[in-house]
N, C-alpha and C positions, 0 to 999 in steps of 0.2 A: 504493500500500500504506500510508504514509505519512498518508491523507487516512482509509483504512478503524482504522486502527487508531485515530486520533483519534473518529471518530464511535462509535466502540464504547466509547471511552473514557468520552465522555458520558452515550452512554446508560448506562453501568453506573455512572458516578455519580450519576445520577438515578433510579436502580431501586434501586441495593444501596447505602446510605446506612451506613457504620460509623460507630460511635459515636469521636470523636475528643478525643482529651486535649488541652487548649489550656494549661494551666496550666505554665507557666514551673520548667526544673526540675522537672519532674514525673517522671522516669525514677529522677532521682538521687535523688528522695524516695524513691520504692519500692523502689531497693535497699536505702538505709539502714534502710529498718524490713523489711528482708528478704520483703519480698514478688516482688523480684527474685531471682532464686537462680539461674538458666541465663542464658545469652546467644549468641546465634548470630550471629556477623558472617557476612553473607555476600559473597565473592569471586569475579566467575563473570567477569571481565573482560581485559584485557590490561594487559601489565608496567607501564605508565605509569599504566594508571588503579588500579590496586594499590596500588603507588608514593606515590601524592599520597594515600592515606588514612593510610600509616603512621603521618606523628603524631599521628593520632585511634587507634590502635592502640595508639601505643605509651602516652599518656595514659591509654588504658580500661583496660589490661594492668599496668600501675604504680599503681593509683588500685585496681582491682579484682579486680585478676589472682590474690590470695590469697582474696578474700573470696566469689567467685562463681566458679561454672563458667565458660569462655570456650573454646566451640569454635566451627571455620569449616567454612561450606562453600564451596568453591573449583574451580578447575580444576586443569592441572596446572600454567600458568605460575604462576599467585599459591601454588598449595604453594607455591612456589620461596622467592617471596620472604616467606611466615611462618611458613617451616619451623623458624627458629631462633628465633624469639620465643618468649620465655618464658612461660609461666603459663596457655600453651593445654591444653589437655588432651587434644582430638581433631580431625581434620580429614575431614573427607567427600569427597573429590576425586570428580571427574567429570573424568577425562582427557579425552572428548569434545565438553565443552563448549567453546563457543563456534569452537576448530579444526575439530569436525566436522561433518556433516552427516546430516539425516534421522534416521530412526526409531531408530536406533539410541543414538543422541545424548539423542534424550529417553527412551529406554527406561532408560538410565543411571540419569538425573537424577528418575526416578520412583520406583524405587528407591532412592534416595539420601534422597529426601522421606519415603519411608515407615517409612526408618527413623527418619529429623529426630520425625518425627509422635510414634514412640514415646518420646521423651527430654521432650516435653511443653516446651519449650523458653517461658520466659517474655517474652522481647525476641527480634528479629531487629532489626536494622541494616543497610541499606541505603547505600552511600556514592554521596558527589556527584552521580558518572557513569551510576550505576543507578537511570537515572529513564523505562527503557523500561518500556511497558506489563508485559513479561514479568518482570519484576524485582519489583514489587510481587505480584503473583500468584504468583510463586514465594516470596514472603515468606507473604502468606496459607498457601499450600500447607504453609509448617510449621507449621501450628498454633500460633505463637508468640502468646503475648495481645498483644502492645503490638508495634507494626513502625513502628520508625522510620526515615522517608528522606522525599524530598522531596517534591511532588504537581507537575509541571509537563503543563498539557492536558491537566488533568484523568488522565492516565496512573498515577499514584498516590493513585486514588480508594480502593483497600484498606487503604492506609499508614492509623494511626490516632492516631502523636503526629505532626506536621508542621510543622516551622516554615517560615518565610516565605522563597522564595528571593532574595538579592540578585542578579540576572544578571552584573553587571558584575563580581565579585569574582573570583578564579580559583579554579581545582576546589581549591587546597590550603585557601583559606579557605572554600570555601563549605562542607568538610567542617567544620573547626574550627567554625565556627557551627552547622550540623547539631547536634555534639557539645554545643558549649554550652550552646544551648537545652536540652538534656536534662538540664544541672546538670554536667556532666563537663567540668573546665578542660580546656584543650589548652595546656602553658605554652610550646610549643615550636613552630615552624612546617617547620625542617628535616626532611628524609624521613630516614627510618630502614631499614636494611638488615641485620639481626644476619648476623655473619659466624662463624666459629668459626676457631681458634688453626691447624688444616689449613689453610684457604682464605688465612690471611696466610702460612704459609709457601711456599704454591704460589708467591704473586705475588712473594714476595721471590725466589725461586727461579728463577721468569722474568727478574725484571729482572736479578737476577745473571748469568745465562746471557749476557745482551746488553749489558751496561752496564758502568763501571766507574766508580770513586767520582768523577771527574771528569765524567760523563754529566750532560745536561740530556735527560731521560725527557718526550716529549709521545706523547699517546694520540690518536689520530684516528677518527673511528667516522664514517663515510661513508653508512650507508646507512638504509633505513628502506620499510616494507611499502607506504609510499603514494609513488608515484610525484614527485607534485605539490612533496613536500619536498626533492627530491634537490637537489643542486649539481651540477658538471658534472666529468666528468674531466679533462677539458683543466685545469681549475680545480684541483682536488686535487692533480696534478702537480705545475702553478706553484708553487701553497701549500708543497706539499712542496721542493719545490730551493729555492726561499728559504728553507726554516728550516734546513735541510742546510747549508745555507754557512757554517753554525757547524758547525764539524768534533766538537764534543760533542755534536749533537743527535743521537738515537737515537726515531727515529718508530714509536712501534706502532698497526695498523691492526686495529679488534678488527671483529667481524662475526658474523652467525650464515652458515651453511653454503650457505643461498641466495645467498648477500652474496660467495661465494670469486669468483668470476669477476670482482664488482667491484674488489675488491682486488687479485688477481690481476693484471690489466688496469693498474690506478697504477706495483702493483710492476716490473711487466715496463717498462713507459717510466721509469722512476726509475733499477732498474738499481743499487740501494744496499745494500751490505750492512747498512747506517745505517735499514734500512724493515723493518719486522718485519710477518709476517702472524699475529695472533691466533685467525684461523678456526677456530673450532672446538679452538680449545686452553683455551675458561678457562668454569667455570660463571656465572653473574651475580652469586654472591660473592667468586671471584677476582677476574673483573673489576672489581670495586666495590674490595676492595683494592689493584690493580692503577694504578685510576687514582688511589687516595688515592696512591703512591706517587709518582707524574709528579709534574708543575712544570708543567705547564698540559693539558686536554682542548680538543677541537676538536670538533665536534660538529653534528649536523642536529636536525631535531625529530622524536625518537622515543623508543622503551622506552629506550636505552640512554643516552639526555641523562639521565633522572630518576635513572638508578645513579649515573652524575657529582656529581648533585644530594645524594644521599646522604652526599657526600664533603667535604673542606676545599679540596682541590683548583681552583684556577681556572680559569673555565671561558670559553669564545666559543662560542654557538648562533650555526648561521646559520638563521634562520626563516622558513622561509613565511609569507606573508599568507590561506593558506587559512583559517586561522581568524581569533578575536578576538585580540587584542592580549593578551597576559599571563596568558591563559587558563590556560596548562600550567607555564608558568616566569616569573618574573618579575626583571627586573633588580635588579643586586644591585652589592656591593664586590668580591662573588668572581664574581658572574655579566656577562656581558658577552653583550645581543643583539644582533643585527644584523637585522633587516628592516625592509622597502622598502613604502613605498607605492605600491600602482597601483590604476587605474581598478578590475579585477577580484576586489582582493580580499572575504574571507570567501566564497568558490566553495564551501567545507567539500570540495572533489572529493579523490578519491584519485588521481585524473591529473589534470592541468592540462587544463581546459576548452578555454583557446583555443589548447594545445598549443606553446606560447610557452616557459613556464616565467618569465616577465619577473620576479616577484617575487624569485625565486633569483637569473636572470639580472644582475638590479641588485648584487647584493653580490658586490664586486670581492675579486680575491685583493690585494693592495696592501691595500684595507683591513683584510681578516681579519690579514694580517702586522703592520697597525700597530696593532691591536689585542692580537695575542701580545706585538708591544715594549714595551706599554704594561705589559702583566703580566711579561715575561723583559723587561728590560731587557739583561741577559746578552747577549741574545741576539746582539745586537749587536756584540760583541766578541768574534766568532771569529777 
């Protein structure tokens, strides 16, 4: 499929040629002499790749958010996360996208277009991630003059301002340069999450429930949709009684609803009143409060790392080699990875190919702990 969609790619960039702005700064000209007036971000992706646009969002939104229209279209996870951004004006959801399947799904999203089409939209913006064939054609499809995002194999032959991709960079910069070429600073590279004054008293309200002013609060988030990035539970356990033996530590373990059995399953061998289950108790701006609140997160590679990422909070990824290196998060003062070299990495699989797990395998609980000591030194002194 993979091979058909590239070849149609070519041909239709060698049949349907648009005319392409090359000129440096060229977006942010046509705003300023108002020839910009709408702008359509669009969001049809999952929590993480959402995530790593916001501070191209939150730069577009602060720079133009009073001066221009600024609506989105989205799914329902990305509502989620810029539902509380300011200086939007409307959002288009397609709850079906990308969660569902068949005719239905696009009968949504055509409808959705048709009414994009009447608002006569002058930009569309395409981020990082949205560099499948269908992403530029649904750009096209609003009518928007100018559709900015990337061209990779030829896949974004309808895109008509394009700057040049650096591969090696990760999705957070390769949006910021996206943005920049178009004349729009990004002065910030932190992800952004707006929360509202409810969603911090929720989380204060939890840790109260479990905590007392003596607590050392760690967040643990175990799971994630692709198989290939898990850790093992024998492993999470271990993890867990070693941070326990500090009689202050109070461990919550957040999850979506698919995820209870994995948790469930730790908490049952743990056996601690000290292990809280989050299931299904906290929106992704509680959460995102939640863990600004802790003294360290723990963490796989998924939607629910980038909320961490949002935060001051310090962090330990344990990462797969299924991808490139620094792709999605990148080492920091507050960040701390962990992954392993092996013969099989970048598989990109959503299971582990050779059913091994060796990348995970390799990162020992001992070292995740000497990595929390390095950030809780505390920790140490129960």
């Amino acid at each position: 499929m993979r091979i058909f969609f590239t070849l149609f790619s070519q041909i239709g960039s060698f049949f349907f040629r648009v005319k392409r702005y090359t000129e440096p700064h060229f977006i942010a000209k046509q705003i300023e002499s108002g020839k910009i007036k709408k702008i359509l971000l669009i969001h049809l992706q999952q929590l993480g790749d959402t995530l790593v646009y916001t501070p191209c969002a939150k730069a577009l939104l602060e720079r133009y958010g009073k001066q221009v229209e600024i609506d989105v279209l989205c799914n329902s996870v990305s509502y989620e996360v810029c539902k509380n951004m300011p200086h939007i004006r409307r959002f288009y959801v397609d709850k079906f996208w990308f969660w569902g399947k068949g005719e239905k799904k696009l009968s949504l999203l055509f409808k959705l277009l048709k009414e994009i089409r009447r608002e006569r939209y002058d930009l569309a913006i395409l981020d990082a991630e949205e560099t499948a064939l269908k992403y530029p054609i649904i750009a096209f499809l609003t009518g928007a003059t100018y559709r900015l995002g990337y061209d990779v194999d030829s896949r974004g032959f309808l895109n008509n301002v394009v700057p040049t991709l650096s591969p090696s960079l990760s999705y957070v910069a390769r949006n910021k340069e996206l943005l920049e070429f178009a004349g729009i600073p990004v002065p910030s590279t932190h992800l952004w999450l707006p929360t509202t004054e409810r969603d911090k008293a929720q989380a204060q309200a939890l840790l109260r429930m479990h905590c007392s002013s003596s607590s050392i609060p760690i967040m643990i988030h175990q799971g994630s949709n692709f198989s290939s990035k898990h850790w093992f539970k024998e492993n999470w356990v271990a993890l867990s009684r070693r941070l326990l033996e500090n009689p202050n530590v109070t461990l919550f373990f957040s999850g979506a609803e698919r995820e209870r059995h994995q948790v469930d399953a730790i908490l049952s061998e743990l056996n601690s009143p000290r292990a809280i289950s989050l299931v299904g108790k906290t929106s992704i701006h509680t959460l995102k409060e939640l863990i600004e609140l802790c003294q360290l997160f723990i963490t796989v590679d998924t939607g629910v790392m980038h909320i961490g990422n949002c935060t001051n909070t310090p962090m330990i990824v344990l990462m797969s080699a299924r991808d490139y290196e620094n792709l999605w998060i990148e080492p920091s003062e507050r960040v701390s990875v962990l992954r392993k070299e092996v013969d099989c990495k970048y598989c990109f699989g959503i299971d582990c190919p050779t059913g091994t797990k060796e990348c995970m395998k390799l990162i020992e609980v001992e070292e995740v702990y000497q990595e929390a000591l390095r950030f809780l030194p505390v920790l140490a002194y129960g």
